[in-house]
N, C-alpha and C positions, 0 to 999 in steps of 0.2 A: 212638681214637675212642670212639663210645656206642653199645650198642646199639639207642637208639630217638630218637625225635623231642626235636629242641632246642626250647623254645618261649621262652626269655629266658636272658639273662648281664646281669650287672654285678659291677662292679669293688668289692673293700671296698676300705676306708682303708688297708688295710698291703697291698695291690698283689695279693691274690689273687683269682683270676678265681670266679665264681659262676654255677651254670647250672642250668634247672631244666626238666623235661619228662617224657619221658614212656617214659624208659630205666630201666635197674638197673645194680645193680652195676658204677657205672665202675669202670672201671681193676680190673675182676676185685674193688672193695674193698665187703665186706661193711657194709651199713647204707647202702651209696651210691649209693639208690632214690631215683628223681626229683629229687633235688638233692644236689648233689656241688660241690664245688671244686675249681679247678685252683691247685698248687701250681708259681709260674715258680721257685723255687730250686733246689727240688729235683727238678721238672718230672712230678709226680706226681700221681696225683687224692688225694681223700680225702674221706669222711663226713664229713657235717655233722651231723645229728640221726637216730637212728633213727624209725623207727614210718610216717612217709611210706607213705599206701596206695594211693596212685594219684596222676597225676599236677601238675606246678608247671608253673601258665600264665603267673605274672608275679611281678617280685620290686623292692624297690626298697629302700637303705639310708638312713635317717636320719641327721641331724647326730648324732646320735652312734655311728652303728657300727653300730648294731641292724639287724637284717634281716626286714623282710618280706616273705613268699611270701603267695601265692595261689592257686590252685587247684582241682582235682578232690575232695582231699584230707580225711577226715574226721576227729572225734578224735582229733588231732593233739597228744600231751601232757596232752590232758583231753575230758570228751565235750562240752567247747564250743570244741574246737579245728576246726572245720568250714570249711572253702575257703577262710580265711585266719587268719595269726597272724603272730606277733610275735617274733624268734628274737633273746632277749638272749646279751650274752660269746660271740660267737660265734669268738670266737678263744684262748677257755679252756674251760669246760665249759659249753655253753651250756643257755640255758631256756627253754622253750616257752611262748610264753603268749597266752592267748584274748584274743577282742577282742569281748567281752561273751559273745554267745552264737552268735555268727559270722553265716557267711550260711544261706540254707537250698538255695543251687547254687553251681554253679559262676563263679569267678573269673578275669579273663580280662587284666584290664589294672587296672595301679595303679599312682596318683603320689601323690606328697608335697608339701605346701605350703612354701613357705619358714616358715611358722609351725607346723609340724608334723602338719596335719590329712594324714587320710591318705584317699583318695581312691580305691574302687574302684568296679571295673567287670564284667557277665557276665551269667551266667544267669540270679543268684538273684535274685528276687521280693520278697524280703524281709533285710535285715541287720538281727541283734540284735532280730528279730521286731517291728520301728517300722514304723507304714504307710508308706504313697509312696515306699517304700526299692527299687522296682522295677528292676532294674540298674542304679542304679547310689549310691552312699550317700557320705555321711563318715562319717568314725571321728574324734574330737577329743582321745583317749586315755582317753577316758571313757564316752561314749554315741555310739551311731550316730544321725547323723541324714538325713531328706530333702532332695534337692534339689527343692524345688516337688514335682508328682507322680512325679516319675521320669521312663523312657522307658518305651516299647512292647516294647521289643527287645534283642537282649542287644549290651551294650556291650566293644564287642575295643580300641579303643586311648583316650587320657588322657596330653594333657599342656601344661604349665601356657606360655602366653605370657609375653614378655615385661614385659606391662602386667600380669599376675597372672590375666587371666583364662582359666579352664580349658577346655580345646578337649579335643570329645568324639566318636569316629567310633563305628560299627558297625553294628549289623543292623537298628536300628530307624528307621521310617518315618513317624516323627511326621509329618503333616502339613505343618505350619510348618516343618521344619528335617529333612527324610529323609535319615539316613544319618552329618550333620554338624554341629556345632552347638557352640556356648560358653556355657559360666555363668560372669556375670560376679559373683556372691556373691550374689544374688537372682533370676535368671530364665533361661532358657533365651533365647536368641536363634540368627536366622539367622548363616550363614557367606557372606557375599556373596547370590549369588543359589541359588546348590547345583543350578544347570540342567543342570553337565554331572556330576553324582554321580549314577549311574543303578542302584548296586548298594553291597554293603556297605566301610567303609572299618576298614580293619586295621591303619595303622599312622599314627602322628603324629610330628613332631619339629619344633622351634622350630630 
């Protein structure tokens, strides 16, 4: 087991399990602080990246393999490695890398577009210091951008419907849409009526 709190897993492309939160050193193995993998062959943990300073709230893999964490996490690889990055070759020597100048809090939930934009959510007030970037932002590989003004509150789960448009839960009380809500690539909208959502929503799935 792990010494501390599980907050996400996912699977890469060659079957190894990925988990991130808010433990150390699994499996006794040195550098394998808040994210670590599980090995099914040889049934063992192992390090992913050193430096990890605190904890991985959410993780998600790209069409091509690559891995992105989220987080507590700061300087991560470089001092704009901050609550979130970008973990290339993660199955040879991998490389950390910023996603501009990151966020300026914490990360809590993040998805992927089928067109690569990458999608997060949390604390922070601002990504890659863009206004309206209020929990919750894109990343295009390039610049962060806003959704409309953002939310109020910090965003805990994101994930993408089948029509494409992105469904967003957590702690904030937007007026229009408390708690729950979709951007369909231009605006925020209601989720039905949202009459029986009386508190925050923490997990999604299509």
């Amino acid at each position: 087991g792990l010494n501390g709190t599980v907050y996400c897993m996912a699977e890469a492309p060659d079957g190894k399990i990925y988990v991130g939160g808010n433990f150390t050193n699994a499996g006794g193995i040195a550098n394998a602080d808040y994210l670590a993998r599980w090995n099914p062959v040889t049934e063992a943990w192992e390090a992913v990246v050193a430096g990890i300073n605190s904890s991985v709230n959410a993780m998600d893999f790209d069409a091509y393999g690559d891995l992105y964490i989220g987080g507590g996490f700061t300087n991560l690889g470089s001092v704009n490695g901050n609550h979130i990055v970008k973990i290339n070759n993660i199955s040879g020597t991998p490389t950390i890398n910023a996603l501009g100048t990151g966020l300026n809090n914490a990360c809590y939930a993040m998805t992927i577009a089928p067109n690569g934009d990458v999608y997060a959510g949390g604390q922070f007030t601002l990504a890659g210091g863009v206004v309206n970037t209020a929990h919750i932002a894109k990343w295009n590989g390039i610049v962060w951008s806003a959704l409309s003004a953002g939310l109020n509150n910090i965003v805990r789960a994101l994930a993408f419907a089948p029509n494409g448009d992105l469904y967003i839960g957590g702690a904030f009380n937007d007026a229009a849409y408390p708690y729950l809500c979709k951007w369909n690539g231009s605006a925020f909208s209601l989720v039905g009526t949202n009459t029986d959502i009386g508190a925050g929503v923490y997990a999604l799935a299509f």
